[in-house]
PDB file of N, CA, C and O in Angstrom:
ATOM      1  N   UNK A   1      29.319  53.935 147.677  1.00  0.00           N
ATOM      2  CA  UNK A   1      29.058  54.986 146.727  1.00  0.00           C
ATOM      3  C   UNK A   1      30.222  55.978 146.686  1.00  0.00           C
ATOM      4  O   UNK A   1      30.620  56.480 145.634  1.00  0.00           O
ATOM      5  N   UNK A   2      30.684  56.203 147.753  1.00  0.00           N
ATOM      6  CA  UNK A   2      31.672  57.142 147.994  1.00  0.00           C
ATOM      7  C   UNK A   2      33.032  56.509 147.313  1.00  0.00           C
ATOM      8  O   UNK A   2      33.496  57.359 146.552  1.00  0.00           O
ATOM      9  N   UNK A   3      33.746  55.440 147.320  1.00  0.00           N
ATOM     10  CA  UNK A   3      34.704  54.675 146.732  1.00  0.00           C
ATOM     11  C   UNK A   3      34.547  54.789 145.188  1.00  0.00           C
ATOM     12  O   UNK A   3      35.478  55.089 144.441  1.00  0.00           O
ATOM     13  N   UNK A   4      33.143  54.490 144.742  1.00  0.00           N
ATOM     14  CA  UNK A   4      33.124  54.360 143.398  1.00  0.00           C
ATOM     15  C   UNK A   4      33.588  55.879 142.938  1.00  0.00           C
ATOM     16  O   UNK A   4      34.412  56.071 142.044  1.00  0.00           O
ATOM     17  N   UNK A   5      32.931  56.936 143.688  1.00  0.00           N
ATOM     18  CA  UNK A   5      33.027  58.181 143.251  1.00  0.00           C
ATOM     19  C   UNK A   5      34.691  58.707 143.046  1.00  0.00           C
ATOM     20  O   UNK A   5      35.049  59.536 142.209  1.00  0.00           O
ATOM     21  N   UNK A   6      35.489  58.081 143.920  1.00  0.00           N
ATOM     22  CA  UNK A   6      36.474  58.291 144.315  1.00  0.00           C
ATOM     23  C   UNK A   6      37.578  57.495 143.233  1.00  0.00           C
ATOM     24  O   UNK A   6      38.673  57.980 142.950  1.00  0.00           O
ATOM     25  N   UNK A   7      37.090  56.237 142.712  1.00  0.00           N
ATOM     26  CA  UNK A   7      37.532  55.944 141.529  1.00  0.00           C
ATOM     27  C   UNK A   7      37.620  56.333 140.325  1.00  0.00           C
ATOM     28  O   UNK A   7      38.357  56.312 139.339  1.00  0.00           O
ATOM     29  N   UNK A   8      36.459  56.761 140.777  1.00  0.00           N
ATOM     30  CA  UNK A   8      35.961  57.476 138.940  1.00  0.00           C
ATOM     31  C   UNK A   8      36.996  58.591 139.084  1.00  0.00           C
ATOM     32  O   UNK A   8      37.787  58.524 138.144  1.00  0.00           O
ATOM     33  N   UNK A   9      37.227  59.418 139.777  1.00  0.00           N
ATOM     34  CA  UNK A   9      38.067  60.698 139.845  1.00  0.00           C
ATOM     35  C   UNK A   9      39.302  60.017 139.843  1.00  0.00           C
ATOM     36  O   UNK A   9      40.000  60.457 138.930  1.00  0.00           O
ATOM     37  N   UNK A  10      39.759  59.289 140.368  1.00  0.00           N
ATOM     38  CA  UNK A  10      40.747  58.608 140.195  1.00  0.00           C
ATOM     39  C   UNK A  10      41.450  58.264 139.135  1.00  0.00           C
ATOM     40  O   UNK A  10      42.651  58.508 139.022  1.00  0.00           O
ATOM     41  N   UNK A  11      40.473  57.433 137.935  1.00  0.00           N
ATOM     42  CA  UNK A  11      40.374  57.497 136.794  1.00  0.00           C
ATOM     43  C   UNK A  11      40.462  58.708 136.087  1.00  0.00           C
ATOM     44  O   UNK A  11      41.440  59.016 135.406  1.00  0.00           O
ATOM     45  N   UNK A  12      39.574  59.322 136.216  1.00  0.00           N
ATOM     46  CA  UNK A  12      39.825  60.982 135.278  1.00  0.00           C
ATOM     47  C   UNK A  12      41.332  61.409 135.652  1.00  0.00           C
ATOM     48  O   UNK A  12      42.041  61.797 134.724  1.00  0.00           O
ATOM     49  N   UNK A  13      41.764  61.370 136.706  1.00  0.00           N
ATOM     50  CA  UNK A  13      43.130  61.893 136.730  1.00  0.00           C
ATOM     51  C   UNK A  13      44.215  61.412 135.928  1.00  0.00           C
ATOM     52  O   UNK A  13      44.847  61.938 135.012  1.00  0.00           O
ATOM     53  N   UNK A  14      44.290  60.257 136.501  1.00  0.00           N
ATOM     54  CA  UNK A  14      45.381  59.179 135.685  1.00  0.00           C
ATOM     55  C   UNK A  14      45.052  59.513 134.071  1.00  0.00           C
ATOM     56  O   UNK A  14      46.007  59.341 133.313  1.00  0.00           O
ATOM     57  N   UNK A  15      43.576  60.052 133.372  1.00  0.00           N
ATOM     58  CA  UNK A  15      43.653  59.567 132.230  1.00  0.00           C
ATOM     59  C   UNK A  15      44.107  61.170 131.716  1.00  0.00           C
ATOM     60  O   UNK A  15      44.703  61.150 130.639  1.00  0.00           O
ATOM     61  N   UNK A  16      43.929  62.467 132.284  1.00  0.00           N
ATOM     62  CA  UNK A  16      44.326  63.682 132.153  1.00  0.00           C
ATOM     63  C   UNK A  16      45.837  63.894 132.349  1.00  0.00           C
ATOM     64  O   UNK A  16      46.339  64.884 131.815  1.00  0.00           O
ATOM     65  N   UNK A  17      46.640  63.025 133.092  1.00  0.00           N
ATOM     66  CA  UNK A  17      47.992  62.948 133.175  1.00  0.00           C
ATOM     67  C   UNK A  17      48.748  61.992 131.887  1.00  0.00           C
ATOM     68  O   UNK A  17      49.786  62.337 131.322  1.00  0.00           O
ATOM     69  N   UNK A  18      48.095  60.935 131.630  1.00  0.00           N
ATOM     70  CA  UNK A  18      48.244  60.574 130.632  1.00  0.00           C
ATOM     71  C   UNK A  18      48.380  61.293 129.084  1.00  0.00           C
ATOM     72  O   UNK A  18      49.230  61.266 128.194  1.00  0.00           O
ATOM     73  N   UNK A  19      47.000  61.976 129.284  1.00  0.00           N
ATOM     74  CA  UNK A  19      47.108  62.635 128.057  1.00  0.00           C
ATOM     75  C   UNK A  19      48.172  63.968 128.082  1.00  0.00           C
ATOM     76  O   UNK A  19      48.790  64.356 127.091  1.00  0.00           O
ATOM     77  N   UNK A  20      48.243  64.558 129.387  1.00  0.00           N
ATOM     78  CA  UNK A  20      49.817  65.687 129.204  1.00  0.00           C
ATOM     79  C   UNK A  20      50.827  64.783 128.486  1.00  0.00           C
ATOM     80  O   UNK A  20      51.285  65.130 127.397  1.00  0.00           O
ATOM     81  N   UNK A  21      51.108  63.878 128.946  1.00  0.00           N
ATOM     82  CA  UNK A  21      52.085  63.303 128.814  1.00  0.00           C
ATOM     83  C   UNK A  21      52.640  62.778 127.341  1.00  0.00           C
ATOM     84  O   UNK A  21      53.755  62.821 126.820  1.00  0.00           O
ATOM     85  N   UNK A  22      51.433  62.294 126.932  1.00  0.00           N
ATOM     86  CA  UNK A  22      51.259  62.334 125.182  1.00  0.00           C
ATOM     87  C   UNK A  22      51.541  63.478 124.589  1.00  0.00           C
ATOM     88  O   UNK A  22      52.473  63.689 123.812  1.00  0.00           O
ATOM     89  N   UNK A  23      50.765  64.189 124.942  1.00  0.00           N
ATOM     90  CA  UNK A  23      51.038  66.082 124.657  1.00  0.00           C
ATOM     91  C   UNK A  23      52.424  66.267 124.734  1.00  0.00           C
ATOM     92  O   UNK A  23      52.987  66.603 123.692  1.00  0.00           O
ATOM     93  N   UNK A  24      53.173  66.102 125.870  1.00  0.00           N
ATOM     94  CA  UNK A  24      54.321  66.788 125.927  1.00  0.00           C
ATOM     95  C   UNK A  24      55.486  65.852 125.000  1.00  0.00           C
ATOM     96  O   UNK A  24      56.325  66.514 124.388  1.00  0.00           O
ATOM     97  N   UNK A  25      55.538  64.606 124.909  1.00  0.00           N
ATOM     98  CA  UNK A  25      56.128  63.749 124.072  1.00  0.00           C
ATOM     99  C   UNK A  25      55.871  63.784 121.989  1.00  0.00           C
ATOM    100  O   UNK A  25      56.534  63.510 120.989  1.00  0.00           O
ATOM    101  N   UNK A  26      54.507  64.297 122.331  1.00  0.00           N
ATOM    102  CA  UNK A  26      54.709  65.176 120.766  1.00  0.00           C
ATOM    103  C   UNK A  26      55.306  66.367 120.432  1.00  0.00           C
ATOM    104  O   UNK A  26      55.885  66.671 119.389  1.00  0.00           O
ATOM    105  N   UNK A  27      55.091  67.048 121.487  1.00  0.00           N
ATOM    106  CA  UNK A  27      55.454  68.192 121.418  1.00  0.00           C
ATOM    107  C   UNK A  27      56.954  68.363 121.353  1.00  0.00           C
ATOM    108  O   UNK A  27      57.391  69.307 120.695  1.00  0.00           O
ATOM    109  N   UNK A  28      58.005  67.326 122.133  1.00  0.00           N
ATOM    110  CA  UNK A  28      59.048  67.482 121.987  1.00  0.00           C
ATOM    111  C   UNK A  28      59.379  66.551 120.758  1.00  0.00           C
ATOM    112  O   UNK A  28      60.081  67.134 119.931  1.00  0.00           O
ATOM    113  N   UNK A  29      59.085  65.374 120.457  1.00  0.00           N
ATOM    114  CA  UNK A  29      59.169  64.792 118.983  1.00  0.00           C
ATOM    115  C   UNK A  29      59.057  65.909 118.163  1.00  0.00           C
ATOM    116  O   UNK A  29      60.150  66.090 117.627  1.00  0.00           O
ATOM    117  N   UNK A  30      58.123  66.863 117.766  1.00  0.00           N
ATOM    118  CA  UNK A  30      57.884  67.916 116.937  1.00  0.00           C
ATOM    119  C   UNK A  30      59.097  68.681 116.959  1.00  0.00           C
ATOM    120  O   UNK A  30      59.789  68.722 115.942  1.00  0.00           O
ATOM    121  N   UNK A  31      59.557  69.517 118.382  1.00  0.00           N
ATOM    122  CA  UNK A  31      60.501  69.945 118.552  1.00  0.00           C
ATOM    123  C   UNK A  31      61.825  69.404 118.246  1.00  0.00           C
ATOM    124  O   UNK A  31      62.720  70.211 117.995  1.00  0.00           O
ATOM    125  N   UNK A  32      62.076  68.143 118.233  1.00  0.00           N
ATOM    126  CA  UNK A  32      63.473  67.418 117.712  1.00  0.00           C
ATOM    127  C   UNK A  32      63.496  67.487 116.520  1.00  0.00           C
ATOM    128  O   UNK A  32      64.405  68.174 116.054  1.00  0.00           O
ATOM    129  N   UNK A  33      62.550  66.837 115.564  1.00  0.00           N
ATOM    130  CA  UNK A  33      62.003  67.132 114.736  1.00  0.00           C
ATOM    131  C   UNK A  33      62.529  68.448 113.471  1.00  0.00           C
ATOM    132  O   UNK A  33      63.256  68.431 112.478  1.00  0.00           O
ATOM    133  N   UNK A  34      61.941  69.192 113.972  1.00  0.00           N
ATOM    134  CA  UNK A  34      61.784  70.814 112.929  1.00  0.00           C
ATOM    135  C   UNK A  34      63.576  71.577 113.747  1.00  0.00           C
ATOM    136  O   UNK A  34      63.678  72.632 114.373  1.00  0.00           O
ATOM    137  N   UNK A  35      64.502  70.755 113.472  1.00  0.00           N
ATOM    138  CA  UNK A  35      65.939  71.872 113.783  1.00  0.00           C
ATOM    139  C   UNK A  35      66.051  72.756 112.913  1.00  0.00           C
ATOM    140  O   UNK A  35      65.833  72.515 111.725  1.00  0.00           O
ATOM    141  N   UNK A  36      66.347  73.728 113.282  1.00  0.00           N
ATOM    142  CA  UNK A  36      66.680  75.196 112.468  1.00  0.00           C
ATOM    143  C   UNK A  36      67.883  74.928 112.126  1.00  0.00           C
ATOM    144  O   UNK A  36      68.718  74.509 112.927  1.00  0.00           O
ATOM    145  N   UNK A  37      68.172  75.201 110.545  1.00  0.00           N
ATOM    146  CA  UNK A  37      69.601  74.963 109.695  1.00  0.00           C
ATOM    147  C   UNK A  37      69.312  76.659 109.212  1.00  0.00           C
ATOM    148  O   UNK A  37      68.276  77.285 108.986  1.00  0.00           O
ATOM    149  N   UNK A  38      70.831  77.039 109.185  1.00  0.00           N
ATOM    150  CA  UNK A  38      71.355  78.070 108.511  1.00  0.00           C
ATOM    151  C   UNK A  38      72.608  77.099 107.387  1.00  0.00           C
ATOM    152  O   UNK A  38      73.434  76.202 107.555  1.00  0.00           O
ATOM    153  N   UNK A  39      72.000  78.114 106.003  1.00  0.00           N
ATOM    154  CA  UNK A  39      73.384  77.752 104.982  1.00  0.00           C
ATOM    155  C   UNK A  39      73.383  79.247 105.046  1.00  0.00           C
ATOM    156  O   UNK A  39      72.583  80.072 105.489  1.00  0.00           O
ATOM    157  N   UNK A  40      75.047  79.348 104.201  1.00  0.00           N
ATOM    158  CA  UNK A  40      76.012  80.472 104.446  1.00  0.00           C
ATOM    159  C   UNK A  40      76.344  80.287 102.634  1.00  0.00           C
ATOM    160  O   UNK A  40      77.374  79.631 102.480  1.00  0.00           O
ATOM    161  N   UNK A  41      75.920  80.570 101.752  1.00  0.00           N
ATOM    162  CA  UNK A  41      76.765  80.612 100.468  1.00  0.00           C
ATOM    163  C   UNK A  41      77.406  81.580  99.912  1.00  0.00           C
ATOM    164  O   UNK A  41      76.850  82.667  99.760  1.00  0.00           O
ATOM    165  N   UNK A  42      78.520  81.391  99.561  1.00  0.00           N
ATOM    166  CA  UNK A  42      79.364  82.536  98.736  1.00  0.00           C
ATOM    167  C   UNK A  42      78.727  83.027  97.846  1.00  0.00           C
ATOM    168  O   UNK A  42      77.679  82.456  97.544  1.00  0.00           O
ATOM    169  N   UNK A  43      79.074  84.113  97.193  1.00  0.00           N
ATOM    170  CA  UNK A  43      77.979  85.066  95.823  1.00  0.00           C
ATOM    171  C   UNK A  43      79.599  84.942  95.197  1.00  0.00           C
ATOM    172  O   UNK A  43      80.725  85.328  95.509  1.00  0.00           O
ATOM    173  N   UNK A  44      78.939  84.149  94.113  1.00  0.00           N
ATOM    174  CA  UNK A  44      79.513  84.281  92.591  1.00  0.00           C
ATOM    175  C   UNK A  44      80.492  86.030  92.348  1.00  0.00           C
ATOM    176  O   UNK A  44      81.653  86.100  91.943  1.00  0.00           O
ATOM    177  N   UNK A  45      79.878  86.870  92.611  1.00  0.00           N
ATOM    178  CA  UNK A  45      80.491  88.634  92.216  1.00  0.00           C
ATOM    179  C   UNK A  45      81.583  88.735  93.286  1.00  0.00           C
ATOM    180  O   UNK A  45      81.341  88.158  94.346  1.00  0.00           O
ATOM    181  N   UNK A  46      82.679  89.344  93.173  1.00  0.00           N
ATOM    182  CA  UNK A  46      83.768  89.972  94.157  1.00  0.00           C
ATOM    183  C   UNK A  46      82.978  90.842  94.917  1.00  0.00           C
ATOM    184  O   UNK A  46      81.986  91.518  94.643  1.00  0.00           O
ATOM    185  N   UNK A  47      83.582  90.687  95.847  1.00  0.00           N
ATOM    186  CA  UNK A  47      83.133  92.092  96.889  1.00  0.00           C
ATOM    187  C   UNK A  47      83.832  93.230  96.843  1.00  0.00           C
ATOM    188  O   UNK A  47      85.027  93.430  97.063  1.00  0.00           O
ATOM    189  N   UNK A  48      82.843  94.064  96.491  1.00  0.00           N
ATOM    190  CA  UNK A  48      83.367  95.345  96.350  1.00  0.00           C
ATOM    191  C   UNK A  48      83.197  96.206  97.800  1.00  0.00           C
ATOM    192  O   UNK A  48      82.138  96.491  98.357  1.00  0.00           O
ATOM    193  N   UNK A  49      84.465  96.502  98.200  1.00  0.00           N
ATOM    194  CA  UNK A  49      84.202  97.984  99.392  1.00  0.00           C
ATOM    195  C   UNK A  49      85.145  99.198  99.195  1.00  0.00           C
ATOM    196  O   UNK A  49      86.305  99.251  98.787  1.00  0.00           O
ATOM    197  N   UNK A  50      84.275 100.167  99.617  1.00  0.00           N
ATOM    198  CA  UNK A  50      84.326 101.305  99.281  1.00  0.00           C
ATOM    199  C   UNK A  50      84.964 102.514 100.136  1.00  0.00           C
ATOM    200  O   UNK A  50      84.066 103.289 100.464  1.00  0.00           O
ATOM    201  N   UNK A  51      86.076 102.871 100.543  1.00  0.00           N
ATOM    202  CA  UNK A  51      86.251 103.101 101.445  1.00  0.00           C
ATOM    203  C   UNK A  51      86.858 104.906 101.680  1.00  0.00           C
ATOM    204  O   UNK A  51      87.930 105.233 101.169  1.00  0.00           O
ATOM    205  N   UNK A  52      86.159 105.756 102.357  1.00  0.00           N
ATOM    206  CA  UNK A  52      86.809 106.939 102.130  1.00  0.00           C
ATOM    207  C   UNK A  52      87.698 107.269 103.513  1.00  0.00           C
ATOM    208  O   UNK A  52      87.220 107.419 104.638  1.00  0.00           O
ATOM    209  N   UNK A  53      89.263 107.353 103.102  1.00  0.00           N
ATOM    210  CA  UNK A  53      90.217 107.463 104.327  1.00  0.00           C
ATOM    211  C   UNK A  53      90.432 108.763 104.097  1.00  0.00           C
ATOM    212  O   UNK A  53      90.375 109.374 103.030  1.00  0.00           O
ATOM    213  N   UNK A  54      90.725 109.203 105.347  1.00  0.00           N
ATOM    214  CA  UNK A  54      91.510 111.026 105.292  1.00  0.00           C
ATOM    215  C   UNK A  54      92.405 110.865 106.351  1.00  0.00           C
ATOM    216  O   UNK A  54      92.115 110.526 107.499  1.00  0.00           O
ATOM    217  N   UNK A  55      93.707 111.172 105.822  1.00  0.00           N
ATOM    218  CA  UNK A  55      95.056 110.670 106.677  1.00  0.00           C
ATOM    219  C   UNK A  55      95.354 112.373 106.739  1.00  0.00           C
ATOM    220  O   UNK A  55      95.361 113.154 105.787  1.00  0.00           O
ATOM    221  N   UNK A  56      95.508 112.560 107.664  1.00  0.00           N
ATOM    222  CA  UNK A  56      95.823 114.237 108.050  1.00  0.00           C
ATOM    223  C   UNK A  56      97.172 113.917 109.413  1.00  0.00           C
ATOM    224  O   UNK A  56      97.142 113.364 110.512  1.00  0.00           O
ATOM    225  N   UNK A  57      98.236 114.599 108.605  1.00  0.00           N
ATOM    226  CA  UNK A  57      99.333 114.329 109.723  1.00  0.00           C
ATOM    227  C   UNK A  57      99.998 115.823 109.584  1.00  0.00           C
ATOM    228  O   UNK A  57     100.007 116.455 108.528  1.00  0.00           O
ATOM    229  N   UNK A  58     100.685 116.390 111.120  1.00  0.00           N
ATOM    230  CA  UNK A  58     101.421 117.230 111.080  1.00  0.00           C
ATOM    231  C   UNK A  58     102.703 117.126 111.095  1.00  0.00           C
ATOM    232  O   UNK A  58     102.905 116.104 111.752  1.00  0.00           O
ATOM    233  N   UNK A  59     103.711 117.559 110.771  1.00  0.00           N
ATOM    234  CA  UNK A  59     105.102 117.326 111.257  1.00  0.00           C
ATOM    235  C   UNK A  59     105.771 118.629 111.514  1.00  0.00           C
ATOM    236  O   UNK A  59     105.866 119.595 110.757  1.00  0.00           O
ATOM    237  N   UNK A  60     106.276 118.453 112.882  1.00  0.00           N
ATOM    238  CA  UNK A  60     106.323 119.997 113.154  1.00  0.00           C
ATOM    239  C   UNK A  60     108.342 120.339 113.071  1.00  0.00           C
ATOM    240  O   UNK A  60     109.196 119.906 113.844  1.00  0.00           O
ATOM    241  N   UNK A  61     108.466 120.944 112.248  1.00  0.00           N
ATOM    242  CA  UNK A  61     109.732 121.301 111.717  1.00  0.00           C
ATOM    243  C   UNK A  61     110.044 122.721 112.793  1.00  0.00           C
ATOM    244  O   UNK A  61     111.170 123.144 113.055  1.00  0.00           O
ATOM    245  N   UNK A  62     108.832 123.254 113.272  1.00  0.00           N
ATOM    246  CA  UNK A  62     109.455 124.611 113.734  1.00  0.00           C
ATOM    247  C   UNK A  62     110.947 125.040 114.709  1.00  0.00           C
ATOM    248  O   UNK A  62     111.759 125.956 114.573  1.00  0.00           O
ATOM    249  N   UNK A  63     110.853 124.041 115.596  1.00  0.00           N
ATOM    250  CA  UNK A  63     112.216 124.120 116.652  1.00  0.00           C
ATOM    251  C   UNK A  63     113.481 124.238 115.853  1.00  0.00           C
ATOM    252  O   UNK A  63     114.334 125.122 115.780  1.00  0.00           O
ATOM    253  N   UNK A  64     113.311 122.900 115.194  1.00  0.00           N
ATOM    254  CA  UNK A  64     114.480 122.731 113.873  1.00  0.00           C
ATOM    255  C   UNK A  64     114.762 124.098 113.203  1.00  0.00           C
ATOM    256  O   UNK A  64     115.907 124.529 113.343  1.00  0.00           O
ATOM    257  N   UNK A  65     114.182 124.587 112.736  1.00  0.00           N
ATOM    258  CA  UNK A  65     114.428 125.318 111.716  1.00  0.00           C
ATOM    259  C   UNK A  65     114.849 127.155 112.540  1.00  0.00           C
ATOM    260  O   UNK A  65     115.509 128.108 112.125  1.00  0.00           O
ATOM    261  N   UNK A  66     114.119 126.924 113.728  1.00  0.00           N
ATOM    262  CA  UNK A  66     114.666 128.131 114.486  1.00  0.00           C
ATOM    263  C   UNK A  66     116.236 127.721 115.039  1.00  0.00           C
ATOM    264  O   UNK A  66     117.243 128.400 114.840  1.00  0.00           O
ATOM    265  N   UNK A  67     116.178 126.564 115.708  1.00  0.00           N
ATOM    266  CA  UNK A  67     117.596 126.352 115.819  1.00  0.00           C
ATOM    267  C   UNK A  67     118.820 126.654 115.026  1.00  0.00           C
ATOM    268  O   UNK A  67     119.730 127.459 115.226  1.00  0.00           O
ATOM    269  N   UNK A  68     118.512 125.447 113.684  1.00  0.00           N
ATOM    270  CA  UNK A  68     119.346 126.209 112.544  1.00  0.00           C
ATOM    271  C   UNK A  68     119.746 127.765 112.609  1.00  0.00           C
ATOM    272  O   UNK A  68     120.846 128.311 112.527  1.00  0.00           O
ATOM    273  N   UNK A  69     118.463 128.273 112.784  1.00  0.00           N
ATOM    274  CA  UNK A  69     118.946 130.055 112.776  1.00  0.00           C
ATOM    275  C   UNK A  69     119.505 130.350 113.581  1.00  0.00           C
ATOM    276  O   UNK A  69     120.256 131.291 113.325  1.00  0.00           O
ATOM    277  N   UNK A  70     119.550 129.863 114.903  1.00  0.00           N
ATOM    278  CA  UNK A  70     120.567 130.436 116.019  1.00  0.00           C
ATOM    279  C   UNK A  70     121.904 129.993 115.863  1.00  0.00           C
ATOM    280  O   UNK A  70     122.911 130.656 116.111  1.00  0.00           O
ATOM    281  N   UNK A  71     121.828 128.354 115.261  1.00  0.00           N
ATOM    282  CA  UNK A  71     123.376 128.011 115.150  1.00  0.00           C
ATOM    283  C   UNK A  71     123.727 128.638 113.789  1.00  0.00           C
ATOM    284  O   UNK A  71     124.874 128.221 113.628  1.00  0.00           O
ATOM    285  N   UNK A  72     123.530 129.139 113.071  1.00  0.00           N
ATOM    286  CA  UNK A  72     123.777 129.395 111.930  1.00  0.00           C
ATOM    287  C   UNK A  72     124.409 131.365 112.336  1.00  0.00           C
ATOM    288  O   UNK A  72     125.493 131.937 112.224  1.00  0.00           O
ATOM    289  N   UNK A  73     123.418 131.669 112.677  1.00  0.00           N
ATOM    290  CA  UNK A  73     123.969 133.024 113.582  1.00  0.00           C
ATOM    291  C   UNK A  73     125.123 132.874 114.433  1.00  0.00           C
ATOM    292  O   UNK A  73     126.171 133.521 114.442  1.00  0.00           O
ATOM    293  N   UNK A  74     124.806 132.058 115.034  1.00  0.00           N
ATOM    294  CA  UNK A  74     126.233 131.801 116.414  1.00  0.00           C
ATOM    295  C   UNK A  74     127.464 131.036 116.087  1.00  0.00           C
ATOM    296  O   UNK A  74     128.084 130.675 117.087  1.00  0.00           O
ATOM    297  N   UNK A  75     127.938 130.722 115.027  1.00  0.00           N
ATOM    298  CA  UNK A  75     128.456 129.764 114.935  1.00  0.00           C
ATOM    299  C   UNK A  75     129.469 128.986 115.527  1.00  0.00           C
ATOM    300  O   UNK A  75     129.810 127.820 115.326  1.00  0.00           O
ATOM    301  N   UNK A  76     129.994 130.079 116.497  1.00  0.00           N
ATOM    302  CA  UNK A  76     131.198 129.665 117.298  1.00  0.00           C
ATOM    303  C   UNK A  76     130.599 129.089 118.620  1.00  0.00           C
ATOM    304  O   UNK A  76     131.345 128.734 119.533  1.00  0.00           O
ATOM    305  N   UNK A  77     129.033 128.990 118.720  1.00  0.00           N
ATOM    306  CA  UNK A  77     128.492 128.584 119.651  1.00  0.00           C
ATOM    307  C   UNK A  77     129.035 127.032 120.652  1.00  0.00           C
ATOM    308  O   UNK A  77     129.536 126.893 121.768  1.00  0.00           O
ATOM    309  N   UNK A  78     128.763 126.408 119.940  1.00  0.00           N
ATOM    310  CA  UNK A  78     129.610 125.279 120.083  1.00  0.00           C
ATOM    311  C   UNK A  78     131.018 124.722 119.205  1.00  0.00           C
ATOM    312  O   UNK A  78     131.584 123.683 119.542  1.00  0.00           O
TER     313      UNK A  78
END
């Protein structure tokens, strides 16, 4: 009695591993299956961009221009 019992469970196992196994072999068929595609298409219109630059530059003349005045004052300086 005990053997038979022990079969029968035996049986239920093998047939519950079985069926994962089906399970997981669809599941990855499904998964091979359904690949994710990206398309990328160009648009017909130019691209327009819009762009606001602010170019801010100093140039510093001051040394220069004091110099001038000293050599221009001094002239026999050099």
């Amino acid at each position: 009695m005990r053997t038979c019992h022990r079969k029968g469970a035996a049986v239920r196992t093998r047939r519950i591993i079985r069926g994962c196994a089906v399970i997981c072999v669809l599941a990855l068929a499904g998964a091979i299956a359904c690949t994710p595609k990206v398309e990328v298409t160009p648009s017909d219109k130019p691209i327009t961009i819009n762009l606001n630059v602010k170019i801010d530059h100093e140039i510093r003349v001051k040394v220069d221009k004091e110099l001038d005045k000293v050599l221009s004052e001094n002239s026999g300086l050099f």
